[in-house]
Structures are given as C-alpha cells and as structure tokens.
C-alpha positions, 0 to 999 in steps of 0.5 A: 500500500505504501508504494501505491502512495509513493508511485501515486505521488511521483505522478502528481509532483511531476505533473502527470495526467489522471484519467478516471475509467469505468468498468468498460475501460471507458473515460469518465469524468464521474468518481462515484463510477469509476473504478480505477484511476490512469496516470500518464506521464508527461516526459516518456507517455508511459501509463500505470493504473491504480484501483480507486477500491484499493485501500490506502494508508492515509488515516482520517478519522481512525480508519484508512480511507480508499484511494478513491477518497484520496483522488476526490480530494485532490481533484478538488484541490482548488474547490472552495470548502463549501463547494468541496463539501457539496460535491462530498454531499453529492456524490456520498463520498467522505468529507476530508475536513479543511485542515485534514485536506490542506496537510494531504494535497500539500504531501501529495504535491511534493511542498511538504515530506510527510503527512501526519496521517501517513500510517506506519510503516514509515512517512515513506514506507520504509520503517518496518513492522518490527520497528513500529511495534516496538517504537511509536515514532516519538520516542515511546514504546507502545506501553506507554513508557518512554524509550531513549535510542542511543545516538551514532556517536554513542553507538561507536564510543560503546563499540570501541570504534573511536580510539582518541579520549579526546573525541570519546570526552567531546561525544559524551556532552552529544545531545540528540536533537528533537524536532518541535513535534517530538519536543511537545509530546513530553513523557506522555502521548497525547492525542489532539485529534480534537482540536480538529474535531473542534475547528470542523464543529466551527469552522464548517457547522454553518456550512453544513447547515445552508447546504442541508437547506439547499436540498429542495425538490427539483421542481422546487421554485427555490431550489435551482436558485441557490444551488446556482448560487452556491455552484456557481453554476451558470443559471444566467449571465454573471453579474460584476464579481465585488472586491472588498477592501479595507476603509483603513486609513493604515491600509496599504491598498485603499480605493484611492491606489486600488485602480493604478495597482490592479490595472498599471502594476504600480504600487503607489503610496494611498496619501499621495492621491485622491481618495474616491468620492463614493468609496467605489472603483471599477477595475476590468481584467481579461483572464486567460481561462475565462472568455469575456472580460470581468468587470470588478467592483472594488469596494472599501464598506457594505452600505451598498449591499442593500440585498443579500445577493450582494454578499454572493458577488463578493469574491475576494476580501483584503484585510488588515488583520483587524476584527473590526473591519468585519463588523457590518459584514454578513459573516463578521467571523474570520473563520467563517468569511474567508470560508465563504470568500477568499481572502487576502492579507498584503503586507510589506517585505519585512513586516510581520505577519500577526500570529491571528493572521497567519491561522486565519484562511487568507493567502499572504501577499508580500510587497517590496517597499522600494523595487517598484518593478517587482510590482507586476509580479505581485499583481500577476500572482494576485490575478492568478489566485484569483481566476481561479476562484472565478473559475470555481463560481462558474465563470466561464 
C-alpha cells in the first residue's frame, strides 16, 4: 500500500495526467463510477493504473480511507470548502475536513515530506513492522513508557570504534536533537485529534447547515436558485464579481491606489492621491481561462449591499488583520468569511505577519517597499489566485 502512495505521488509532483475509467475501460469524468484511476506521464507517455477500491494508508478519522477518497480530494484541490463539501454531499463520498485536506494535497504535491496521517510503516514506507511495534515514532514504546535510542556517536564510543579520549570526552556532552513535534509530546502521548474535531464543529457547522437547506425538490421554485448560487453554476449571465477592501486609513491598498495597482502594476503610496468620492472603483481584467472580460467592483464598506445577493458577488476580501473591519459584514467571523470568500492579507517585505493572521484562511501577499518593478509580479500572482476562484463560481 505504501508504494501505491509513493508511485501515486511521483505522478502528481511531476505533473502527470489522471484519467478516471469505468468498468468498460471507458473515460469518465464521474468518481462515484469509476473504478480505477490512469496516470500518464508527461516526459516518456508511459501509463500505470491504480484501483480507486484499493485501500490506502492515509488515516482520517481512525480508519484508512480508499484511494478513491484520496483522488476526490485532490481533484478538488482548488474547490472552495463549501463547494468541496457539496460535491462530498453529492456524490456520498467522505468529507476530508479543511485542515485534514490542506496537510494531504500539500504531501501529495511534493511542498511538504510527510503527512501526519501517513500510517506506519514509515512517512515513506520504509520503517518496518518490527520497528513500529516496538517504537511509536516519538520516542515511546507502545506501553506507554518512554524509550531513549542511543545516538551514532554513542553507538561507536560503546563499540570501541573511536580510539582518541579526546573525541570519546567531546561525544559524551552529544545531545540528540528533537524536532518541535517530538519536543511537545513530553513523557506522555497525547492525542489532539480534537482540536480538529473542534475547528470542523466551527469552522464548517454553518456550512453544513445552508447546504442541508439547499436540498429542495427539483421542481422546487427555490431550489435551482441557490444551488446556482452556491455552484456557481451558470443559471444566467454573471453579474460584476465585488472586491472588498479595507476603509483603513493604515491600509496599504485603499480605493484611492486600488485602480493604478490592479490595472498599471504600480504600487503607489494611498496619501499621495485622491481618495474616491463614493468609496467605489471599477477595475476590468481579461483572464486567460475565462472568455469575456470581468468587470470588478472594488469596494472599501457594505452600505451598498442593500440585498443579500450582494454578499454572493463578493469574491475576494483584503484585510488588515483587524476584527473590526468585519463588523457590518454578513459573516463578521474570520473563520467563517474567508470560508465563504477568499481572502487576502498584503503586507510589506519585512513586516510581520500577526500570529491571528497567519491561522486565519487568507493567502499572504508580500510587497517590496522600494523595487517598484517587482510590482507586476505581485499583481500577476494576485490575478492568478484569483481566476481561479472565478473559475470555481462558474465563470466561464
């Protein structure tokens, strides 16, 4: 099973094709029917398929979960959660919470070298059976007592390999060296697959909640209307996407500097230049992926969102990173706005990220104080992020 894992997560750092195929050996583009998954590489065409019954190594929840999961997941990987949830829903596959799937995509990916919920035998399957049962991996055996391994130079001092007094002296002060997960188990393990029990119950409760209400018969009057809402599904013409930004006079990008910033990819400094009457910009931007122009409304308040369809519009939100500035929102909790809506935190090279940022669901955007021409790449990353997000609400 491991090397079903490792073999599956070559394909995916390398950028390998994933084809679903049905029990004909037909292309399918449904999970629920497929019962296999083909990887095609990209430098020699060579193809290797896997079953998507199979069941793998990764553990959520207490139980290993089928490939099938694993593949869902990371074909939603630039699903928003409430989308992702609604598909889960959908299709009657397990839900891998918000947390769960960032530490499994980020593996799969190749941007982090293990995974808390890759089982043993091994992060990378190369630990044996005897290994794991003798040792939990934190230094504690599976009774619950504490277990010290020697370190190599300790090792070759009781061997006798190492003649000189002077280097047998030095290597008795060694101390073994712990990383920050073996250093806060202590002397005993702790369990604290709570919390994400907790964050879940919090983060995705109201989630679950709006979506149980969407599950109105089909020739319900309401029901295609909020199903479109939350799938982006393309019912009718889109209306113009909404930005919202900060009213904060401290607030690096306002509606005074928005426009240049967005459109010319240069920063300039918000006091500098007038500041919009009405607190409103428009900014358009035609996108690689999507065929017509986007017209954006770049907003800095909610005194305009006289209708709750306003808030389903909103497709991006910058921040501070104070609280206040969600008071007027629809969703004044950080935890539950930037599930609903994809958030932003730019800041300056060198500034620190607040600790309350750095867990909230927002991607960090660095801003050269000086080089000016690093600006184009800022914006094009920021345009990037975000026709992705356009994508997923069904523009098309």
């Amino acid at each position: 099973m491991a090397s079903l894992l490792k073999r599956l997560r070559e394909h995916l750092k390398n950028g390998d094709k994933l084809t679903l195929k049905d029990g004909e050996g037909q292309d399918t583009e449904d999970i629920t029917r497929a019962t296999v998954v083909q990887t095609s590489s990209n430098s020699d065409g060579t193809q290797e398929i896997f079953s998507l019954d199979e069941e793998t190594e990764i553990e959520i929840d207490g139980s290993l979960v089928q490939l099938r999961i694993i593949i869902h997941c990371w074909m939603n990987k630039d699903s928003s959660a409430a989308n992702y949830l609604a598909d889960c829903q959908n299709k009657q596959l397990t839900n891998v919470s918000f947390l769960q799937r960032t530490d499994l995509i980020n593996w799969l990916s190749g941007n982090t070298e293990s995974s808390q919920y890759l089982k043993a035998p091994g992060q990378n399957g190369e630990a044996s059976d005897k290994a794991n049962t003798s040792d939990n991996g934190n230094g504690s055996s599976v009774d619950g007592s504490q277990s010290i391994k020697p370190t190599a130079s300790e090792a070759a001092v009781n061997g006798g390999d190492v003649s000189d007094p002077i280097v047998v002296e030095t290597m008795t002060h060694e101390r073994v060296l712990l990383d920050h997960n073996s250093a806060l188990r202590g002397g005993k393990p702790i369990d604290f697959g709570y919390l994400i029990k907790d964050a879940e119950l919090k983060l995705v409760q109201s989630i679950k909640g709006s979506l149980r209400g969407s599950k109105l018969p089909s020739g319900h009057k309401g029901a295609h209307s909020r199903v479109s809402k939350t799938n982006g599904s393309p019912s009718g013409p889109h209306k113009d996407p909404i930005i919202l930004i900060p009213s904060a006079a401290s607030s690096i990008l306002t509606v005074a500097n928005i426009k240049q910033f967005l459109m010319d990819s240069k920063y300039m400094n918000p006091r500098d230049l007038p500041t919009a009457a009405n607190g409103l910009v428009n900014v358009e931007k035609k996108f690689e992926r999507i065929s017509r122009p986007i017209r954006f409304i770049v907003v800095d308040n909610t005194r305009m969102f006289t209708k709750p369809e306003y808030w389903d519009r909103v497709v991006a939100v910058f921040t501070t990173g104070h609280t206040w500035q969600f008071n007027n929102y629809q969703w004044n909790s950080p935890q539950e706005l930037f599930q609903r809506c994809k958030g932003y935190y730019f800041h300056f090279a060198g500034d620190s990220v607040p600790q309350h940022v750095q867990q909230w669901n927002v991607e960090k955007v660095e801003l050269d104080k000086n080089k000016r021409f690093k600006d184009v790449e800022v914006v094009r990353y920021f345009w990037h992020s975000l026709e992705k997000e356009l994508i997923s609400r069904g523009y098309r």
